[in-house]
GUZA-242529 format. One record per residue (C-alpha): x, y, z; residue in one letter. Coordinates in steps of 0.02 Angstrom, whole numbers, padded with zeros to 5 digits, always signed. Layout:
<recs>
XYZA/...
</recs>
This chain:
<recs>
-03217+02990-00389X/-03388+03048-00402X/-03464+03160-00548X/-03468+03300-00442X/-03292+03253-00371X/-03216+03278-00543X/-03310+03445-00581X/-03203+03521-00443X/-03048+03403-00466X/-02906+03534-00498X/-03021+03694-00516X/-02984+03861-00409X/-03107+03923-00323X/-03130+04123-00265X/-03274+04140-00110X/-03313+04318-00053X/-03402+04302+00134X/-03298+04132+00151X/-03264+04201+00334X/-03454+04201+00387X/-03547+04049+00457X/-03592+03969+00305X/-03432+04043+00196X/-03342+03943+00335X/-03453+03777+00323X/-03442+03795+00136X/-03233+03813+00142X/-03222+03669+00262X/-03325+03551+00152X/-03254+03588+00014X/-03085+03569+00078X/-03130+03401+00150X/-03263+03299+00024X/-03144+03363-00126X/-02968+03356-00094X/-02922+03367-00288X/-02978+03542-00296X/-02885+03659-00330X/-02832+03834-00222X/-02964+03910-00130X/-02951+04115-00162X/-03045+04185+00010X/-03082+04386+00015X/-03023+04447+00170X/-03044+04633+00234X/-02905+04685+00336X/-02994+04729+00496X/-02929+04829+00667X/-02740+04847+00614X/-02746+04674+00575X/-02653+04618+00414X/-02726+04463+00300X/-02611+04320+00386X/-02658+04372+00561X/-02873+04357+00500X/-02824+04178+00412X/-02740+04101+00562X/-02892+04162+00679X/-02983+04090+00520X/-02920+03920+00542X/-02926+03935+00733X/-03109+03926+00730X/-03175+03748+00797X/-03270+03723+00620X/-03089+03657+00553X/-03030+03525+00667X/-03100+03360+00595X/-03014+03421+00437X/-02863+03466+00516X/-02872+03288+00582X/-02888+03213+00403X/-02762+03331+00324X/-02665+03441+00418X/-02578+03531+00268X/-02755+03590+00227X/-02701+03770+00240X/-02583+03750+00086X/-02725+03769-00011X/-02801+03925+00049X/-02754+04087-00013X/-02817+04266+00065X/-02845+04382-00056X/-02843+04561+00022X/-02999+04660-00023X/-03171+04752+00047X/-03325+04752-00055X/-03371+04905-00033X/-03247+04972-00123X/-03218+04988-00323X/-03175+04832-00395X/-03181+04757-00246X/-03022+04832-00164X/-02929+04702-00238X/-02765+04748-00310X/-02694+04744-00492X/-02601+04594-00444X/-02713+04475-00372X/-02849+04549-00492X/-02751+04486-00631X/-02719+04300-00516X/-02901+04293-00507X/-02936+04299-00672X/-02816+04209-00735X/-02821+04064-00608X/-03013+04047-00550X/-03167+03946-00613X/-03270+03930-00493X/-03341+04081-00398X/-03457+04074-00248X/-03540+04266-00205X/-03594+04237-00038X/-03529+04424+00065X/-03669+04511+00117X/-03711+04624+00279X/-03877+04517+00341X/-03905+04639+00465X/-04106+04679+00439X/-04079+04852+00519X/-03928+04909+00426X/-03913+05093+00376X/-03967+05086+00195X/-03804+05153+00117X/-03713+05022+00194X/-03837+04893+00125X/-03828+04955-00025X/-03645+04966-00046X/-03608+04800+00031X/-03770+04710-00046X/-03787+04799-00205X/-03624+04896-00277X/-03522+04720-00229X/-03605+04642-00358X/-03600+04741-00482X/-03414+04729-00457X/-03414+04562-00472X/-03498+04520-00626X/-03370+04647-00673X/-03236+04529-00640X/-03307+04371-00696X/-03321+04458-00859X/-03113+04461-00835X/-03106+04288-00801X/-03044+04170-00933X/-03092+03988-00853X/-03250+04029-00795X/-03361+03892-00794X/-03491+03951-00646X/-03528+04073-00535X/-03644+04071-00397X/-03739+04212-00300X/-03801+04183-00119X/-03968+04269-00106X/-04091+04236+00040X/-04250+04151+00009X/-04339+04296+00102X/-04270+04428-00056X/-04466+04435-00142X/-04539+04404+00023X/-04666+04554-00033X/-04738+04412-00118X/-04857+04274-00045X/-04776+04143-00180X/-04619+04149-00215X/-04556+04038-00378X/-04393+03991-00410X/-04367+04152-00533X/-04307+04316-00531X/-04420+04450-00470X/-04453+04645-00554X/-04322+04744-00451X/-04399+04878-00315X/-04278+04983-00413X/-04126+04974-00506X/-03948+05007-00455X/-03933+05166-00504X/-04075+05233-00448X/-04045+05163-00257X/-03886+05227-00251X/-03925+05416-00325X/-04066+05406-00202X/-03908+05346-00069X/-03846+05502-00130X/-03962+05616-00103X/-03972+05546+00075X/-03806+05596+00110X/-03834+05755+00046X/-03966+05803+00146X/-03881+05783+00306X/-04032+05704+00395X/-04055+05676+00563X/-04092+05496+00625X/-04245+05488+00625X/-04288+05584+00476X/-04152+05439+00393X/-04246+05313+00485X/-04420+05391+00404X/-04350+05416+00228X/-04289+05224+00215X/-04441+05168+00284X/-04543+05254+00132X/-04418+05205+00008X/-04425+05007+00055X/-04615+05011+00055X/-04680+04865+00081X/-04504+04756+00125X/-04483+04756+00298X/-04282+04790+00293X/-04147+04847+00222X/-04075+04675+00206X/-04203+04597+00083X/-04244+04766-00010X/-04070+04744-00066X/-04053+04568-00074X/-04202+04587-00215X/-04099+04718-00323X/-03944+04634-00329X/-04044+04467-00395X/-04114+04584-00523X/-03939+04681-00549X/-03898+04498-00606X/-04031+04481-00705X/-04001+04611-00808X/-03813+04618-00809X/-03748+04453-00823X/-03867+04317-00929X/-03731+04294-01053X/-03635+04234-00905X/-03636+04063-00818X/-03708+04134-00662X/-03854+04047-00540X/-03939+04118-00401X/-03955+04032-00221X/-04071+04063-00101X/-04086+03986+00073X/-04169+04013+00208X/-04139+04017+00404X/-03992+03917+00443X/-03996+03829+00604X/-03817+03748+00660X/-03735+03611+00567X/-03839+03440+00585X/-03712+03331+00542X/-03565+03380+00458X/-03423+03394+00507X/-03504+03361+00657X/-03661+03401+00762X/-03704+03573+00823X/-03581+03705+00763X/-03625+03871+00770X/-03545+04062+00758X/-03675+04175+00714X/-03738+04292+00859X/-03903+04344+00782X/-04046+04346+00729X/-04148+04190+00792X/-04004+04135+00884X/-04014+04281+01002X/-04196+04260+01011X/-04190+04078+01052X/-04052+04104+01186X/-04168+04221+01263X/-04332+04121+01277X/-04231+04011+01350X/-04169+04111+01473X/-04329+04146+01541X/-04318+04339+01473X/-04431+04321+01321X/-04590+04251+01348X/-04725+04335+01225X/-04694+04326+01016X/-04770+04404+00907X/-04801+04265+00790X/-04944+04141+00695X/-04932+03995+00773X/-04977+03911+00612X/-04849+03987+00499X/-04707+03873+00436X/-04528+03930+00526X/-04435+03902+00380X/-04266+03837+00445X/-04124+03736+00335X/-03984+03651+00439X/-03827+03726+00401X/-03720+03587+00343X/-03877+03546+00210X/-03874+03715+00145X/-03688+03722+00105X/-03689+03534+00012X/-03847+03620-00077X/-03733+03747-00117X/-03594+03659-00172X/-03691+03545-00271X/-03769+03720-00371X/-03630+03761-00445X/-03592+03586-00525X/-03808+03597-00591X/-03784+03772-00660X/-03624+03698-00755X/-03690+03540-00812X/-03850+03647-00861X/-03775+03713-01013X/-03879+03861-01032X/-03893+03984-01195X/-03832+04157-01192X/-04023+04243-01173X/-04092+04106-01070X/-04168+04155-00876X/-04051+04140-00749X/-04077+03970-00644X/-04110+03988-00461X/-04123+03865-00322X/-04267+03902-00188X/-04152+03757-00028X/-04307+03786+00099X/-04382+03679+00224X/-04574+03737+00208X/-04632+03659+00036X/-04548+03486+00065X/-04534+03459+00253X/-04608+03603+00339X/-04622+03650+00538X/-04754+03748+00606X/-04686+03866+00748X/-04805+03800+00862X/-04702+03644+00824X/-04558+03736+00856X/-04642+03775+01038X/-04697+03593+01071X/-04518+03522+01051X/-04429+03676+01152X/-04569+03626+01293X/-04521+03424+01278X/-04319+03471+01281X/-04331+03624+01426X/-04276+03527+01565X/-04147+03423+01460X/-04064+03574+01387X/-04071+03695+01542X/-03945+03817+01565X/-03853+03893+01735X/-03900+04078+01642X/-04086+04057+01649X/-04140+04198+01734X/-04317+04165+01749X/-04435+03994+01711X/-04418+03992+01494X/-04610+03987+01477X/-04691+04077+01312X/-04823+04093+01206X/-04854+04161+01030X/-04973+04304+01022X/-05057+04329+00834X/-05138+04491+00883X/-05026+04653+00886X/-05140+04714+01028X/-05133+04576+01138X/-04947+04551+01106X/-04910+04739+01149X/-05017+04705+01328X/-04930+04551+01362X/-04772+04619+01311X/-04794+04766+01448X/-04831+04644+01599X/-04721+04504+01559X/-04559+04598+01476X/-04573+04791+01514X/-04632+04792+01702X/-04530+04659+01762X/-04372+04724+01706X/-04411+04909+01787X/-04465+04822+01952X/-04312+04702+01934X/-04194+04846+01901X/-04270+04967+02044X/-04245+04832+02172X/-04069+04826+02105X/-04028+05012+02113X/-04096+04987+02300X/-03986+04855+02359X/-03846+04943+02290X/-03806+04856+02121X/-03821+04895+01926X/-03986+04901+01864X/-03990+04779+01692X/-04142+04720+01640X/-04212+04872+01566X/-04040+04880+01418X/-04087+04693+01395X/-04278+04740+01369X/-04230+04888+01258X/-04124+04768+01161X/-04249+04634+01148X/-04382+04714+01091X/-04287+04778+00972X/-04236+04619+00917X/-04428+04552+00915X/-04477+04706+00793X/-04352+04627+00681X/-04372+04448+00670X/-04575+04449+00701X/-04608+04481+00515X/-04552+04319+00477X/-04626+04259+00633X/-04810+04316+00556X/-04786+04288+00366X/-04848+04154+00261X/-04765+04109+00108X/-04787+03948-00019X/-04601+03916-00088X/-04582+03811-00255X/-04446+03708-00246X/-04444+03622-00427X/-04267+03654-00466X/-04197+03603-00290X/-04286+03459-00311X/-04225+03424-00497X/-04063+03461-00425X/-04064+03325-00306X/-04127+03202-00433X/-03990+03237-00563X/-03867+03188-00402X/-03786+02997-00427X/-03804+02893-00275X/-03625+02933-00248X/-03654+03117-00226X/-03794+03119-00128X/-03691+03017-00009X/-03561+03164-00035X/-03674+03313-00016X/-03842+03259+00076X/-03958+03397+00059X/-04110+03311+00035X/-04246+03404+00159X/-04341+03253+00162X/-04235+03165+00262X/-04212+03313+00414X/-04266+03241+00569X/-04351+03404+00665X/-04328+03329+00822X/-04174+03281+00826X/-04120+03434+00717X/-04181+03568+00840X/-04110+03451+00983X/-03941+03478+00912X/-03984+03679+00885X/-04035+03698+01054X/-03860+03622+01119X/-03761+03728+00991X/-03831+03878+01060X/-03807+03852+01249X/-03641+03820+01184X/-03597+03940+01067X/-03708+04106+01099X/-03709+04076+01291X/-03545+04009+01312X/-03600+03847+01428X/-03479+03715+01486X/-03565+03553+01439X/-03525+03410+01535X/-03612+03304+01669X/-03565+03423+01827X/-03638+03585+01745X/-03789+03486+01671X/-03836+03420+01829X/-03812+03607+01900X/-03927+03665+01781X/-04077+03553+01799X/-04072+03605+01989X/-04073+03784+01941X/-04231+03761+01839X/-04320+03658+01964X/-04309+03805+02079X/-04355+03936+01964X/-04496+03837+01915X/-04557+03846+02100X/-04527+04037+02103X/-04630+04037+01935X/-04766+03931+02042X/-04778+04069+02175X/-04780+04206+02074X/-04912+04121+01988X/-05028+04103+02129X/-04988+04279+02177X/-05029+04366+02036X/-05205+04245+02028X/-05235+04317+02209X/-05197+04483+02140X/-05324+04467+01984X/-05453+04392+02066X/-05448+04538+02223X/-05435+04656+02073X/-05576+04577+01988X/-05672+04559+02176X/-05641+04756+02211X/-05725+04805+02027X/-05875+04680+02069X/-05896+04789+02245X/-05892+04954+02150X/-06021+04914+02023X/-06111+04850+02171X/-06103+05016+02272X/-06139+05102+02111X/-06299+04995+02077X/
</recs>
């Protein structure tokens, strides 16, 4: 048994967000890499009439599970749901299992979170901010408490160029965000004007998401340094690498969407510096960074008034890739991982310069998909293209502020981290970034996404199917080529004539 084996050997464990994509990765590892631990305590919302053992056997349907299931298929035995909604007091959880928790747990992983960017602020707030003010309420309850770990992002101070592996001066404090919440509701406002009003009171974060991210780290802070709490940050999570095995993804957003999209054919400008780092952390990595947190903070033994430790598990300082590396190997792999829904030739280029990018963004996206749609409408069919463009863009306008954004990460506790690890362990929970292979990383992505956001069935037939597909859109994208040449350079010919006439 390794020395991280026997920190969890026997200890129960309560996860809040344990049904997102890395709650899920983090559950299954644990499950599988520690089978002495104790019961698992997951928070489950009941959601659409649906009562907490209907949401844990679609839990355990999910395809994440079935290696362990394989290894141990009494698994579920210990897994308990414990009925709840964080954006309620205490946590909606009852008397009952309040009093199980905090009798029973020791280990607590924070990881629920809404990571919409564009969410309405009061639901940010209540879901990113009141939640954990909850729970430090309740880990005040509990009597075994040895840690407790917060999931932050690593984007929470990303008003800051460098961004240290501390905790940042909050935008504002709990209570004033939520009177100002408040005062929101009060004022009945129209969309817009709500739209306006969060926009001046984030200043200069570019969502919801991170504004609030940044005030529950300092909620924290301020709250809870007498407690054995950390705080995690990670950044983009691609699909698992290699655990528990290659290429599993659920999450439908974010730069999953946007990847889908270039590649079929219906993105092809970004607004983005080609020679910023795309900060991406394989899944499987982050959760064994994760895991392996908890036991650091533990084994830290930290004094009552001492800072808070956090872990900065990024890609950029250690083992970064550009995004026009990012391009490069989506070039290399385009025929290899072509898909039957490509609409149009995935070709694209990132634009630096707002201007150009709002040009190039009206000839390649917006006109297309009205001239698309009004052929459709004449023919007879549903228009379509314009709803995807609409949704797109909106989509770009989210994600292209990390897509233009430098930062410079320290990573001197991750790193420390790693290094207190025994051989054994690091076998355990590899989460060295060193040792990512970006090639072979974004390979796997790439597949888990045809897969999993556009639903593809892999296998030889369909692959084959594909490859034929793209050949002949990339002869449509020849000919429209040389037509729109003929059509600039007639354009071009036509001014030339003018300015002669005009001479």
């Amino acid at each position: 048994m390794t020395e991280i084996q026997s920190f969890y050997e026997g200890q129960n464990v309560f996860i809040t967000g344990g049904t997102g994509f890395l709650g899920k990765i983090l559950i299954e590892k644990l499950l599988r890499s520690f089978p002495q631990i104790g019961t698992i305590y997951i928070l489950i919302r009941s959601k659409k009439g649906k009562d907490i053992k209907t949401r844990l056997d679609e839990f355990f349907s999910v395809q994440v599970f079935e290696v362990l299931e394989k290894i141990n298929p009494n698994f579920r035995e210990k897994i308990v749901g414990i009925s709840g909604d964080g954006t309620e007091p205490a946590l909606g959880i009852s008397a009952k299992d309040r009093l199980l928790l905090t009798n029973e747990v020791s280990i607590i992983f924070h990881a629920a979170a809404t990571v919409k960017f564009n969410e309405p602020l009061s639901v940010a707030v209540a879901i990113n901010v009141n939640a954990v003010k909850e729970l430090i309420i309740l880990c005040r309850e509990c009597k075994k408490l040895k840690s407790a770990v917060y999931v932050s992002t690593a984007f929470s101070n990303c008003i800051y160029e460098k961004i240290e592996e501390k905790i940042y001066p909050s935008p504002m404090s709990c209570e004033q965000i939520n009177a100002t919440v408040n005062i929101m509701k009060y004022k009945n406002l129209t969309e817009e004007e709500e739209e306006q009003m969060t926009k001046n009171i984030l200043g200069k974060f570019p969502n919801t998401y991170t504004f609030t991210k940044a005030i529950a780290e300092s909620l924290i802070n301020e709250n809870a340094k007498d407690l054995p709490f950390c705080i995690y940050r990670f950044s983009i999570a691609l699909s698992t690498y290699k655990e528990p095995f290659p290429g599993w993804l659920d999450a439908y957003q974010g730069l999953n969407v946007a990847i889908s999209q270039v590649g079929r054919g219906l993105i092809h400008v970004l607004y983005a510096d080609p020679s910023a780092k795309c900060d991406f952390v394989p899944a499987d990595f982050a959760s064994n960074a994760l895991i392996a947190s908890a036991w650091g903070n533990y084994s830290m033994q930290r004094g009552q008034n001492e800072d808070i430790a956090v872990y900065n598990y990024v890609s950029g300082t250690d083992n970064p890739i550009l995004w026009e590396d990012l391009r490069k190997i989506m070039v290399v792999l385009r025929n290899t991982i072509a898909t039957n829904k490509c609409i149009y030739y995935p070709f694209g280029w990132y634009i630096k310069s707002k201007i150009v990018f709002d040009i190039l963004n009206f000839f390649l996206h917006f006109l297309p998909a009205l001239i698309v749609d009004l052929i459709l409408k004449l023919i007879g069919k549903k228009p379509i293209l314009y709803k995807v463009y609409n949704r797109g863009i909106k989509l770009l306008n989210v994600i292209s502020f990390f897509m233009i954004q430098k930062w410079d990460f320290d990573t001197h506790n991750v790193r420390l981290l790693w290094n207190k690890l025994s051989e054994n362990d690091k076998k355990l929970l590899p989460f060295d970034i060193t040792s990512f292979n970006w090639f072979d990383g974004i390979s796997v992505y790439i597949e888990s996404i045809k897969r999993y956001v556009l639903k593809d069935d892999i296998n030889e037939f369909t692959i084959k199917k594909s490859q034929r597909h793209i050949k002949r859109l990339w002869t449509i994208h020849q000919i429209v080529k040389i037509i729109f040449g003929y059509f600039v350079l007639w354009f071009i010919w036509k001014i030339i004539c003018m300015f002669k006439i005009l001479l």
